[in-house]
C-alpha positions as CSV (number, residue, x, y, z in Angstrom):
1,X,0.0,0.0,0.0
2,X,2.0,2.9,-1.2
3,X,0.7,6.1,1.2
4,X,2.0,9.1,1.3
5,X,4.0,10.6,4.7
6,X,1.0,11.7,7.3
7,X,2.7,14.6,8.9
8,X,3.1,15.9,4.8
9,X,-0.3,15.4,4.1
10,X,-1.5,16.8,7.5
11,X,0.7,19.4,7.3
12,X,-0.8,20.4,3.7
13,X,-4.1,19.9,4.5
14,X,-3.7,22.8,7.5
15,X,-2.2,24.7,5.3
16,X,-5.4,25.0,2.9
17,X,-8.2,25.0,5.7
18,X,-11.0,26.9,5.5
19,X,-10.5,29.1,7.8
20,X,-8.4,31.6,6.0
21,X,-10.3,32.9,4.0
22,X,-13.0,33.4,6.9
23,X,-10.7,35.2,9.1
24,X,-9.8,37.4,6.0
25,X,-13.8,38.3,6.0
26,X,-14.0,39.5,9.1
27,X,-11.1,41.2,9.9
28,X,-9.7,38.8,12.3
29,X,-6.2,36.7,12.4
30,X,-5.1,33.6,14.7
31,X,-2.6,34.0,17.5
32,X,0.5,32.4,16.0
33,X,1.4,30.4,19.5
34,X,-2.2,28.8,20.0
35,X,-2.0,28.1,16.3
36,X,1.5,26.4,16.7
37,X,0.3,24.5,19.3
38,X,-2.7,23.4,18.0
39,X,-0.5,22.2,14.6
40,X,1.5,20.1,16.7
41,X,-1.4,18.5,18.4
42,X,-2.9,17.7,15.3
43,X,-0.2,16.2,13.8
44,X,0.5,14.0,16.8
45,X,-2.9,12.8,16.7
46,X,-3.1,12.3,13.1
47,X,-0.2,10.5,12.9
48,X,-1.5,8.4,15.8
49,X,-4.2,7.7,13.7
50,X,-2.5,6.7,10.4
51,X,-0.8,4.2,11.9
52,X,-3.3,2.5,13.6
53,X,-4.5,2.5,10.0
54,X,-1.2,0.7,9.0
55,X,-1.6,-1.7,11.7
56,X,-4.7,-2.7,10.7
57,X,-6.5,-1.4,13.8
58,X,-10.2,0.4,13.8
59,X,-10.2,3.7,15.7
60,X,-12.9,4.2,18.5
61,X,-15.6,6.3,17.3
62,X,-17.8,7.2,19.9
63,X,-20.1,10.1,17.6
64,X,-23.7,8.3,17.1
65,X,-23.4,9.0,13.6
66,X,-20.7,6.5,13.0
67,X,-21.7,3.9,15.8
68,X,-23.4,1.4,13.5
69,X,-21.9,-2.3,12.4
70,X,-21.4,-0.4,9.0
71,X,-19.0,1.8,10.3
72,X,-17.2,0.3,12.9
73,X,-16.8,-3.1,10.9
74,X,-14.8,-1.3,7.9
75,X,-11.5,0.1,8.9
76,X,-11.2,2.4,6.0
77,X,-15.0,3.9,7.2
78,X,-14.2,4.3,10.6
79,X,-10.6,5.8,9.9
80,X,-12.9,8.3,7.3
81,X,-15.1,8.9,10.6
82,X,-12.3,9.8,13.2
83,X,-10.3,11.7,10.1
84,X,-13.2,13.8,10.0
85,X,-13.8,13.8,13.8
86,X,-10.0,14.9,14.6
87,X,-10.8,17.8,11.5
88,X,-13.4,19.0,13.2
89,X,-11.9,19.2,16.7
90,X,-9.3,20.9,14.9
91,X,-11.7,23.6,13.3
92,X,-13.9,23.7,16.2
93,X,-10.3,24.6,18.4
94,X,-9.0,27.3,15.7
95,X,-12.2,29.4,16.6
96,X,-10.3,29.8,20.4
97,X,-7.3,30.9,18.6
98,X,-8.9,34.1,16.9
99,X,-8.1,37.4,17.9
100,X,-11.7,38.9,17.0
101,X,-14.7,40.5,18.7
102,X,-17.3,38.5,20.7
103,X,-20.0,38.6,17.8
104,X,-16.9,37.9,15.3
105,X,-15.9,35.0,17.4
106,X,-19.7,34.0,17.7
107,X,-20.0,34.0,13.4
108,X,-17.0,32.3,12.9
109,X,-18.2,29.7,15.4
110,X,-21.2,29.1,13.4
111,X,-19.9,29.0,9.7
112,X,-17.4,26.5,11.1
113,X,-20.1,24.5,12.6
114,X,-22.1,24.9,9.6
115,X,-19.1,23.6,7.5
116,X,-18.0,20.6,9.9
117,X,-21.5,19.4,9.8
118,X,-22.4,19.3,6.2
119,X,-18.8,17.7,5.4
120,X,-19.2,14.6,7.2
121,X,-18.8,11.3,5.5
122,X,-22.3,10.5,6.7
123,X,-23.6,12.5,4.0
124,X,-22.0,11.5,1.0
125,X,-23.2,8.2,-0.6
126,X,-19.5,7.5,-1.3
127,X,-18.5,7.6,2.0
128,X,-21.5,6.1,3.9
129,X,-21.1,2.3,4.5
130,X,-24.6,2.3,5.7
131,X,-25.8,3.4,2.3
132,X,-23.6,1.9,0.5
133,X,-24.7,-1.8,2.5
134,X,-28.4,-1.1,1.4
135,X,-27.4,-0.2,-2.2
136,X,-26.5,-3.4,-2.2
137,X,-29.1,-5.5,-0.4
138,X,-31.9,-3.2,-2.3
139,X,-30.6,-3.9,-6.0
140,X,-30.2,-0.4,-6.7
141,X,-33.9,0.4,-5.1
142,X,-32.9,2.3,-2.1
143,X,-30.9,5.0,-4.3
144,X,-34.0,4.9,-6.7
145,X,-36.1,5.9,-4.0
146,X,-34.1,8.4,-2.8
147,X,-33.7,9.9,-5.6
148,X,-37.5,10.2,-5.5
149,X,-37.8,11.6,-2.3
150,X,-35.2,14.4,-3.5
151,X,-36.9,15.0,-6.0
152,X,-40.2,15.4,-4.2
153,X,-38.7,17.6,-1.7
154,X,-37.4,19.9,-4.7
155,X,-41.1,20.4,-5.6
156,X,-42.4,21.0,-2.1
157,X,-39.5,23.2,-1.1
158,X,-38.1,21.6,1.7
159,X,-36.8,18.6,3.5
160,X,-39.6,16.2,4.3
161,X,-39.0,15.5,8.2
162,X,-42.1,13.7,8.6
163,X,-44.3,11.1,6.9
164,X,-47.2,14.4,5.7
165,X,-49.4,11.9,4.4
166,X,-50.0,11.2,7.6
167,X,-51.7,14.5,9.1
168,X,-54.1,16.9,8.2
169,X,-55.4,20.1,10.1
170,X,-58.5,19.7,11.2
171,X,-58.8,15.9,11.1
172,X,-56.0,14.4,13.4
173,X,-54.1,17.7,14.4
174,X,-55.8,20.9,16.0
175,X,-59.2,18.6,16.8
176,X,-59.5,20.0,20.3
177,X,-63.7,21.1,19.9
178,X,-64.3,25.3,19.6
179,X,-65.8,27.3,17.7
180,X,-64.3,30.7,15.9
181,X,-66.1,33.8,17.4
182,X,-64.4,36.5,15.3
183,X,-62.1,37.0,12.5
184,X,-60.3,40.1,10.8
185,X,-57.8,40.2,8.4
186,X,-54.7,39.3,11.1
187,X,-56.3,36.7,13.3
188,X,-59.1,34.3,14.0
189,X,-60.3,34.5,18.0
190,X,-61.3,30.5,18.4
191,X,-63.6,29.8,22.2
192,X,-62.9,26.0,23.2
193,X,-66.0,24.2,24.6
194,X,-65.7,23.3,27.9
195,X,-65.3,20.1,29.4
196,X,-65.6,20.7,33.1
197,X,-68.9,21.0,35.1
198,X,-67.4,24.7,36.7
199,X,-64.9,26.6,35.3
200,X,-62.5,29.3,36.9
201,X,-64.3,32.9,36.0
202,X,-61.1,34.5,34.9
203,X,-61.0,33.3,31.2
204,X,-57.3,32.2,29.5
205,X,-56.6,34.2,26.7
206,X,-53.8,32.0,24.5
207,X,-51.0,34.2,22.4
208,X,-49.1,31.7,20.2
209,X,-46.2,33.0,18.1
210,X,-47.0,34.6,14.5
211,X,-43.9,32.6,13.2
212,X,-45.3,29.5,13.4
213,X,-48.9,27.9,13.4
214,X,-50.9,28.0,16.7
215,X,-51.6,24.1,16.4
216,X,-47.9,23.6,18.0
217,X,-50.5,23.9,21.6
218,X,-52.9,21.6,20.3
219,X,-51.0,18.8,18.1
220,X,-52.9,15.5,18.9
221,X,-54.8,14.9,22.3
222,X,-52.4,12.9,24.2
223,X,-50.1,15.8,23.6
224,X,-52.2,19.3,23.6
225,X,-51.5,22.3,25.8
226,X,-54.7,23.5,24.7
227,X,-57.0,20.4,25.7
228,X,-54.6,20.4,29.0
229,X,-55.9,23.7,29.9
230,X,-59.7,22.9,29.2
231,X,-59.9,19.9,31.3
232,X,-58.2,21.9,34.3
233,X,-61.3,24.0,34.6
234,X,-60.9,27.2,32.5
235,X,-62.7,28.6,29.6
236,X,-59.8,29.0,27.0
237,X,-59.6,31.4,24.2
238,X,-56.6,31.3,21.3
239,X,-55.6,33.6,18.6
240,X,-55.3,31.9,15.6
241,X,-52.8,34.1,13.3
242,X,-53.0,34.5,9.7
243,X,-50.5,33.4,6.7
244,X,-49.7,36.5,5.8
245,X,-50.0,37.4,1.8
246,X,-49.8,40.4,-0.1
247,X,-52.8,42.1,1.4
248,X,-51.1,42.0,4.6
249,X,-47.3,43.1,3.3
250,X,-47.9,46.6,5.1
251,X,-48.9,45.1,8.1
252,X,-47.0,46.3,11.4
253,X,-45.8,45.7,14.9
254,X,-48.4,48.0,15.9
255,X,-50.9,46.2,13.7
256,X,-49.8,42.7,15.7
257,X,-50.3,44.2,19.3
258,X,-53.1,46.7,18.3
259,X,-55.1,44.9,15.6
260,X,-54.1,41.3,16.6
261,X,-53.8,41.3,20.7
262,X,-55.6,43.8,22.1
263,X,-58.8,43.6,20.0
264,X,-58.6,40.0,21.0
265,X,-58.5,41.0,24.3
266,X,-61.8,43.2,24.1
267,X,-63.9,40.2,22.3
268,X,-62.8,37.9,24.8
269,X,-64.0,41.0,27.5
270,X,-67.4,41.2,25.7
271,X,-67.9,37.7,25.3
272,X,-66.9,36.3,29.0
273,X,-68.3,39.5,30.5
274,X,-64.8,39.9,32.6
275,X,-62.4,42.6,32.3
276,X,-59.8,41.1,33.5
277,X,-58.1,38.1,31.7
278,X,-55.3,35.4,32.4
279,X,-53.0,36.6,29.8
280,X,-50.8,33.9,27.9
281,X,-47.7,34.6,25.3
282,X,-45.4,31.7,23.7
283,X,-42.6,33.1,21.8
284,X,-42.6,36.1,19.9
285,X,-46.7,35.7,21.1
286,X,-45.7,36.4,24.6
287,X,-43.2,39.5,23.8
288,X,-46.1,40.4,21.2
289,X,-48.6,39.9,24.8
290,X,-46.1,41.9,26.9
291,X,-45.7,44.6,24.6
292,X,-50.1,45.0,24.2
293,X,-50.3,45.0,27.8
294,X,-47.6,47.3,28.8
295,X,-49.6,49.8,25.8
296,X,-53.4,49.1,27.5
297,X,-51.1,50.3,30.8
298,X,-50.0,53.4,29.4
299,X,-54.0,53.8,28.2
300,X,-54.7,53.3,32.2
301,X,-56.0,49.6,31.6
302,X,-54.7,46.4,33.5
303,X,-56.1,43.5,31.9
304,X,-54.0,40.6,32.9
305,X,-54.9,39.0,36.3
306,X,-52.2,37.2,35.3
307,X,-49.3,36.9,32.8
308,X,-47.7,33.1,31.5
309,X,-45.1,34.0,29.4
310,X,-43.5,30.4,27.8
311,X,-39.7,30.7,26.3
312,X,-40.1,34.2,25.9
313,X,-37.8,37.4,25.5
314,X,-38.4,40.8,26.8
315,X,-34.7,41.9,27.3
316,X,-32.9,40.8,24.0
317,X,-29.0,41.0,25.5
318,X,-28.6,37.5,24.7
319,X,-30.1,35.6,22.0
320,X,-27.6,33.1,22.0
321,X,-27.0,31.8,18.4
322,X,-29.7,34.0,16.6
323,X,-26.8,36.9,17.0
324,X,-25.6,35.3,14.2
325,X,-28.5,36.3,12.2
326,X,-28.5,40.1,13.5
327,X,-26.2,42.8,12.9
328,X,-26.5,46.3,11.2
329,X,-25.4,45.1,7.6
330,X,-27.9,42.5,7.7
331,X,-31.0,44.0,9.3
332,X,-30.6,47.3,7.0
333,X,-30.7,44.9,4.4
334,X,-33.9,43.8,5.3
335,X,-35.2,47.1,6.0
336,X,-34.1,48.3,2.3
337,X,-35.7,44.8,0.6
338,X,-38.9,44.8,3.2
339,X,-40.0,47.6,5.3
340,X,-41.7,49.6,2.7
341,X,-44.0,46.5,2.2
342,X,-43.8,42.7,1.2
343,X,-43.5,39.2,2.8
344,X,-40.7,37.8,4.7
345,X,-41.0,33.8,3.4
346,X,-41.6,31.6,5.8
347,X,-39.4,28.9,3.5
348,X,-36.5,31.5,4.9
349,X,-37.4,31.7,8.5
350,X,-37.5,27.8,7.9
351,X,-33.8,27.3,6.8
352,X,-32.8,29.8,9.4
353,X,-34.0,27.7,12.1
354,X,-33.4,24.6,10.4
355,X,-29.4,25.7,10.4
356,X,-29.1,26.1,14.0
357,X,-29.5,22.3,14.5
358,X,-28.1,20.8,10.8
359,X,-27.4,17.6,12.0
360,X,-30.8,16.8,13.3
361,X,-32.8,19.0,11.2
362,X,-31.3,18.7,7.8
363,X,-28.3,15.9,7.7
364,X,-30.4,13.1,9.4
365,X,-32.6,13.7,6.6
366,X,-30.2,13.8,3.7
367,X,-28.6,10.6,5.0
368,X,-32.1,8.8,5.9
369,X,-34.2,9.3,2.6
370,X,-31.6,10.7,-0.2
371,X,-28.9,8.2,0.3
372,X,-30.8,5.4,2.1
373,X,-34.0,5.7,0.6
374,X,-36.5,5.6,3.9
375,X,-39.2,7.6,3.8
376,X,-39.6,9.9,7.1
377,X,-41.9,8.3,9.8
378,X,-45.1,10.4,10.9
379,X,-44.0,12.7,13.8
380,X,-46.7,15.5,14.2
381,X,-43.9,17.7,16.2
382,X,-41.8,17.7,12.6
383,X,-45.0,17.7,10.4
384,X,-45.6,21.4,12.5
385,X,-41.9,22.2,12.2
386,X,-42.4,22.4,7.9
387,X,-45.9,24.3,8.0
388,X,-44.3,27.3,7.5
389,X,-46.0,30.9,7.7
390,X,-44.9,34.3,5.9
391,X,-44.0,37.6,7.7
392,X,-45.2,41.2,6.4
393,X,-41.8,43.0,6.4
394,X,-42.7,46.1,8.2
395,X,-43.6,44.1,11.3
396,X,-40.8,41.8,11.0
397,X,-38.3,44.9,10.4
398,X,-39.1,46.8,13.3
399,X,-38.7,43.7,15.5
400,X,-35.5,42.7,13.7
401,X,-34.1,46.2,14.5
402,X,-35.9,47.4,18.4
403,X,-35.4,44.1,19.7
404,X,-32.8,41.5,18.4
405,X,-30.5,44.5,17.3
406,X,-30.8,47.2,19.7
407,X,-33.0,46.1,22.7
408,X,-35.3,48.9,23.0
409,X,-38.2,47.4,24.4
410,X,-36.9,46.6,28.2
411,X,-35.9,50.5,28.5
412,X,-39.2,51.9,28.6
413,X,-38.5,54.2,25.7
414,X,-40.1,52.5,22.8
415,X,-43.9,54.0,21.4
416,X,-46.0,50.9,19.7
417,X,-49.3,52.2,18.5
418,X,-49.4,55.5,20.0
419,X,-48.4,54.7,23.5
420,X,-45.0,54.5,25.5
421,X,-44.1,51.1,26.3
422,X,-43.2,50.0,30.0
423,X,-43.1,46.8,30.8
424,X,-42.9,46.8,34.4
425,X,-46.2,48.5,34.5
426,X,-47.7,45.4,34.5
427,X,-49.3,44.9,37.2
428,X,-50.1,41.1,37.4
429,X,-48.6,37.6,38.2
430,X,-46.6,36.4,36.1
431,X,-45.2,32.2,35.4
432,X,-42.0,32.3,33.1
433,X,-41.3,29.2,31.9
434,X,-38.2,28.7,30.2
435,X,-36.5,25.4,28.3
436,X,-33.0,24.3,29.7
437,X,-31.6,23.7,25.9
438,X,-33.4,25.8,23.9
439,X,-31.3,27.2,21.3
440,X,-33.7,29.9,20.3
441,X,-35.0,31.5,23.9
442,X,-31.6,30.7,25.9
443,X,-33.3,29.8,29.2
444,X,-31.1,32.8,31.4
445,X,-32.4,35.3,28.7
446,X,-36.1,34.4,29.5
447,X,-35.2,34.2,33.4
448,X,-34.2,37.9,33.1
449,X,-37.5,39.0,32.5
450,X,-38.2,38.2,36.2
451,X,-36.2,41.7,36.4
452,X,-38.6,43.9,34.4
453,X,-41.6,42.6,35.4
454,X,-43.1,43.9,38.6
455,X,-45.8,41.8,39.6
456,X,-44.9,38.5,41.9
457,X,-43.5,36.4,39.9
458,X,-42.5,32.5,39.6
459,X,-39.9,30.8,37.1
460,X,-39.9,27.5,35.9
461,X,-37.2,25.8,34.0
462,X,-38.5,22.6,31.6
463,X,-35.9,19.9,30.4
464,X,-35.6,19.7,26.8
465,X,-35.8,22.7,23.6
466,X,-37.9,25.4,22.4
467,X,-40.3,23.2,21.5
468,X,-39.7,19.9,23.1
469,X,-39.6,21.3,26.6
470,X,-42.9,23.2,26.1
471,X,-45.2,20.0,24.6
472,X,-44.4,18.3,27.4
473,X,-47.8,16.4,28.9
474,X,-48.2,14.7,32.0
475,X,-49.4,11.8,29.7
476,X,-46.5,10.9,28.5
477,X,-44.5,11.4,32.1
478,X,-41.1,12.4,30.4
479,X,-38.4,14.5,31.1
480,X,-38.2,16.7,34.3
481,X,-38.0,20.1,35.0
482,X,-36.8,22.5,38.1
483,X,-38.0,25.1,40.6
484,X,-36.6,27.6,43.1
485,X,-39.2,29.1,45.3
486,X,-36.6,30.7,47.5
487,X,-37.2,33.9,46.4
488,X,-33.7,34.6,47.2
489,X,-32.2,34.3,43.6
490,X,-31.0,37.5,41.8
491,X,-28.9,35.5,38.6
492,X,-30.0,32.4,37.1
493,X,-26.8,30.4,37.6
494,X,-28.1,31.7,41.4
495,X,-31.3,30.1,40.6
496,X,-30.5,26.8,39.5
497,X,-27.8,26.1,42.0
498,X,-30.8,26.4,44.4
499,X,-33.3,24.4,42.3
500,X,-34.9,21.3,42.6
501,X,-35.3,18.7,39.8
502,X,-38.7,17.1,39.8
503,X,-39.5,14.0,37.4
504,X,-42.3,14.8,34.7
505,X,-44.0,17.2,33.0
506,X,-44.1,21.0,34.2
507,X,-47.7,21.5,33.1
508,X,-49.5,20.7,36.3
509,X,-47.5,23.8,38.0
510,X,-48.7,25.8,35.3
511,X,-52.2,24.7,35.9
512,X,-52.0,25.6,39.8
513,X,-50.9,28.6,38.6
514,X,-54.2,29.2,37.4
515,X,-56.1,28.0,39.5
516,X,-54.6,30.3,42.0
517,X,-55.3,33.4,40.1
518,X,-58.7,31.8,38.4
519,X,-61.5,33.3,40.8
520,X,-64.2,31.8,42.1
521,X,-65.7,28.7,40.0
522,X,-68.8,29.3,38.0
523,X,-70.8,27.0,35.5
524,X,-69.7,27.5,31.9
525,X,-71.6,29.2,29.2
526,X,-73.4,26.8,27.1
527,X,-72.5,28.4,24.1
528,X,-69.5,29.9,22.3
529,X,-69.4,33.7,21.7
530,X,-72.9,36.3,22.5
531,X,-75.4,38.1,20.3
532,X,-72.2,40.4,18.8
533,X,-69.6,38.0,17.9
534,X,-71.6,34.9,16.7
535,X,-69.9,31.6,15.1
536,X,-68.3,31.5,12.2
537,X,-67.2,28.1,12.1
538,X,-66.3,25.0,13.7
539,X,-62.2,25.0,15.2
540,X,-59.5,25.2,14.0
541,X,-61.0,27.3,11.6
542,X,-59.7,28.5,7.9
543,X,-57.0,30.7,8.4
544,X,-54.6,27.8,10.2
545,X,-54.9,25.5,7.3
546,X,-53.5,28.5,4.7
547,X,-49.8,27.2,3.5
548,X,-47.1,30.0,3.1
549,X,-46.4,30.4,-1.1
């Protein structure tokens, strides 16, 4: 076997990384003694390796992406894997060796990430055993079906990540029974039927986020937030956003929290006959909530008797990997392409949050029906995930910029449809839940609202991500999550080095929660809406079902 000398090849490889030409983008150079140090190490350990390869010895790979038979039982495959492993260690190291700013650092981070994960030998069909091994045993079929399913994704749009034959709006997703009491142009208002012989009085207005579909709270009913919250007792409302299209492509911030929130708010007053409501935000829903309560403040109004804000931000001084996303070059871009008017495409939104988990949003996918030719199971979680919804550009602009970019709305200084916004005069109880791994809503950024809020408040941490952690039911008694009562916890590292870690789901603290600030117990109306605001149709209604162009 004639191979060439390891520490020339290795040595020639470094010299042509990737990196270069990234550190010439930004400005930024390496310090010559990590970097020296870091050669040496790599060329210790690749030369480690290549012998191993000589010696006919197959390297330990402990990533799950190489643990199979197929990959383990081939030396050439597994050397291919830790080769690529030891590259990436490499790259991932470099990033510590850059003389840069924080946000640099942070972008160079990500690109390298971005570039490790999309160069592993997992996704190429010469390089995967796995694929390769049912190439074989198939005939050929398993690369004619994946060329299929790539195909089919072309004409869709995206990566299938669930079987989508296998749900529908409406018939096995969203079926929670309600009725739609009002609709404009921005939202439906639907009014869940109750299932309980008394309700709490105080009725649950529910905010979900305008990026995504509201049916993320009411997937199927083993799994629903929104069935949850009917069978504890309470007479449960939900904004049902629309998809925007061109008639909405001058639609606003203001529009969201004037248009959208707060005339939600006075149906839901008229209809239940109380003035005050539990007030509930997910997401950009609950900053969206925040935002049209801290307004209705400034108007002399407190509506909320009480505030749940899930994985939410209100101060925007970390947003964790989204900084990425946000600078001034990028979000005057936006501004000069959309805040005159037009639709930010939820496709894009999509591949944004698609990138910040590759490997299990995008590679798993190209390796399990392109080069193996499965087709995706039916998971209703990653069905949701590819619904996708549009933006109008003004709103998403001004939210871009006063939040992500420049943080305006915790000082107290921003004006949103006519009105100063303050949060902390709210004046309710408020539950902040946040997720310990979310990537989106880093859990210590939605523990910091505890600072600008000044009602009572009570913070719970869920096991899990963005999403995972929230759709969480007691049903399925997984995961765990943590509480801190104390009261004596200024931080969050404070926080959790005084919580305690309790086994299941998080939702029956939630639903105490309510309870507590629920009022007396009443018997439900017997039907949905009041002479003004009569049915329209049966829930989930229309507007949910609208796909994004």
């Amino acid at each position: 076997m004639n191979l060439p000398d390891p520490q020339a090849f290795a040595t020639a490889w470094m010299q042509s990384n990737p990196m270069a030409a990234m550190m010439q983008d930004v400005g930024a150079h390496i310090k010559p003694e990590a970097m020296e140090e870091l050669k040496n190490a790599y060329l210790r350990d690749f030369g480690a390796l290549w012998q191993d390869l000589l010696a006919g010895k197959t390297p330990a790979v402990s990533d799950r992406r190489f643990s199979s038979a197929a990959w383990q039982g081939n030396p050439m495959s597994a050397f291919n894997a830790a080769a690529y492993l030891l590259n990436a260690k490499f790259l991932t190291a470099m990033v510590d060796t850059v003389e840069a700013t924080p946000q640099q650092k942070q972008k160079i981070r990500f690109a390298v990430q971005q570039l490790v994960d999309a160069m592993s030998p997992a996704n190429f069909l010469a390089t995967n055993p796995e694929a390769q091994q049912k190439l074989i045993e198939t005939k050929g079929e398993s690369l004619t079906r994946g060329l299929a399913n790539m195909l089919g994704d072309l004409h869709k749009g995206h990566i299938s990540l669930s079987d989508e034959s296998a749900f529908e709006v409406g018939r096995n997703l969203a079926i929670s029974e309600g009725t739609v009491v009002y609709e404009n142009p921005l939202f439906q208002l639907i009014q869940y039927t109750p299932k309980t012989a008394t309700v709490n009085q105080t009725p649950l207005l529910m905010v979900p986020p305008c990026i995504n579909k509201f049916y993320i709270l009411d997937l199927q009913p083993e799994n629903s937030l929104v069935k949850y919250a009917v069978e504890q007792g309470n007479t449960v409302f939900l904004v049902s956003w629309a998809n925007p299209d061109q008639s909405l492509a001058q639609t606003t911030w203001d529009d969201y929290v004037d248009k959208g929130v707060i005339q939600a708010i006075r149906v839901v007053q008229e209809i239940s006959g109380e003035q005050q409501l539990n007030m509930f935000g997910f997401c950009v829903g609950g900053t969206i909530v925040a935002t049209a309560l801290a307004v209705l403040a400034a108007r002399g109004e407190q509506v909320a008797n009480s505030l749940t804000l899930l994985t939410t931000f209100l101060d925007f001084r970390d947003t964790g990997v989204l900084d990425v996303f946000v600078d001034e070059t990028q979000v005057s871009l936006r501004e000069q392409q959309l805040k005159g008017g037009g639709l930010m495409p939820g496709r894009d939104l999509a591949t944004t949050f698609s990138s910040l988990r590759p490997n299990d949003l995008v590679w798993n996918y190209v390796q399990s029906n392109y080069l193996k030719g499965n087709d995706p199971a039916a998971f209703d979680l990653l069905y949701w995930n590819s619904d996708s919804t549009n933006l109008p550009g003004p709103m998403f602009c001004w939210y871009l910029r006063n939040t992500y970019l420049e943080n305006k709305l915790k000082d107290g200084k921003l004006k949103v449809a006519g009105e100063t916004v303050d949060l902390r005069a709210i004046d309710a109880p408020a539950f902040v839940y946040g997720s310990r791994e979310d990537h989106i809503v880093p859990w210590p950024s939605a523990f910091d609202s505890l600072a600008i809020l000044s009602g009572p408040t009570r913070f719970v941490l869920g096991a899990s991500g963005h999403i995972a952690g929230v759709i969480n039911s007691p049903a399925k008694n997984k995961r765990s999550y943590w509480t801190n009562d104390s009261g004596k916890a200024n931080t969050a590292d404070a926080w959790f080095a005084g919580a305690a870690e309790h086994p299941g789901s998080w939702w029956p603290e939630w639903a105490a929660f309510l309870n507590e600030n629920g009022g007396k117990k009443v018997k439900p109306k017997s039907k949905p809406g009041n002479a003004k605001y009569k049915p329209i149709e049966a829930a989930p209604g229309r507007y949910v079902k609208v796909k994004a162009d």
